[in-house]
C-alpha positions as CSV (number, residue, x, y, z in Angstrom):
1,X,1.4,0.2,6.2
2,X,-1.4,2.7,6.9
3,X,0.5,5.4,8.4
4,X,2.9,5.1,5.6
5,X,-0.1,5.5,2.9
6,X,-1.8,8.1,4.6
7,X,2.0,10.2,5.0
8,X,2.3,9.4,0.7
9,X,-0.7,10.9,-0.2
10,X,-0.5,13.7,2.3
11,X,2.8,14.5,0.7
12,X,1.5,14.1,-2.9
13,X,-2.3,16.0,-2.3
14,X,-1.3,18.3,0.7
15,X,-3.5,21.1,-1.0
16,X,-6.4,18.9,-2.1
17,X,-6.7,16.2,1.2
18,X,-9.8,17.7,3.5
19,X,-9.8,14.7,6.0
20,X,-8.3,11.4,5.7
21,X,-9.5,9.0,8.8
22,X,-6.9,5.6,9.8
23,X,-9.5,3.1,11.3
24,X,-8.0,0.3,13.1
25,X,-9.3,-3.0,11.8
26,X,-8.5,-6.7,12.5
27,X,-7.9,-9.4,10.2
28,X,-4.6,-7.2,8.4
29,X,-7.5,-5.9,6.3
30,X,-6.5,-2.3,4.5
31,X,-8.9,-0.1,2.9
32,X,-9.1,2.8,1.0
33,X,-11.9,4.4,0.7
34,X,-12.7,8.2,-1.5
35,X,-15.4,10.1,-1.2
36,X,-17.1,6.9,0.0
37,X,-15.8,4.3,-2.9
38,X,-13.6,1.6,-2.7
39,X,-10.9,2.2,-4.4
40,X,-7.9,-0.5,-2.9
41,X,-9.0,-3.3,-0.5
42,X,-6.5,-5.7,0.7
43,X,-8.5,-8.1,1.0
44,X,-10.0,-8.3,-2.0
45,X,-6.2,-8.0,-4.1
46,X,-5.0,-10.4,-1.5
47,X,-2.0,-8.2,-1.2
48,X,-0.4,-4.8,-0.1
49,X,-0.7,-2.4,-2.2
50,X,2.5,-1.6,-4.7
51,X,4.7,1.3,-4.3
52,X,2.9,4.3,-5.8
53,X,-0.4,2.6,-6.3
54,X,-2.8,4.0,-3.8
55,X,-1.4,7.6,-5.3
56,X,-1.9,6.7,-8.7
57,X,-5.7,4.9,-7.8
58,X,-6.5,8.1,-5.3
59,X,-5.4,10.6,-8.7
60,X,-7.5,8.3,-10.9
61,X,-10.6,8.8,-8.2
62,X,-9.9,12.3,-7.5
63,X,-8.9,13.8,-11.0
64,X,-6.1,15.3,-8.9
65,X,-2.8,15.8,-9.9
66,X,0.1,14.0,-7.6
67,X,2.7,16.8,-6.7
68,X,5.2,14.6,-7.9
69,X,4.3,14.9,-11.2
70,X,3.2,18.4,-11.6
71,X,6.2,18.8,-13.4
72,X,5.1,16.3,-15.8
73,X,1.5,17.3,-16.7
């Protein structure tokens, strides 16, 4: 699950990603964190997150603009 999120929103904010960090953890617990807020815990949704969610939730943090819809805006 977390290489596959990280590889997303690589893909959708190649130009605007400085670092991103994967930190093993135990308990299946998933976090993402921007610019040091929460933004999607696992544990707190008590599920994976949806199919485009962390993009959308990372573009609502980061006022960035998901290459896959740069046609669109």
């Amino acid at each position: 699950m977390a290489a596959r999120a990280a590889e997303d929103l690589f893909t959708e904010f190649k130009s605007g990603i400085e670092s991103m960090k994967l930190i093993a953890a135990g308990g299946g617990r998933f976090e993402v964190v921007v610019d040091g807020n929460l933004i999607y815990s696992k544990a707190e949704t008590g599920r994976h997150a949806e199919e485009g969610e962390l993009v959308r939730l990372v573009a609502e943090a980061t006022g960035m603009v998901p290459k896959s819809m740069e046609a669109v805006a």
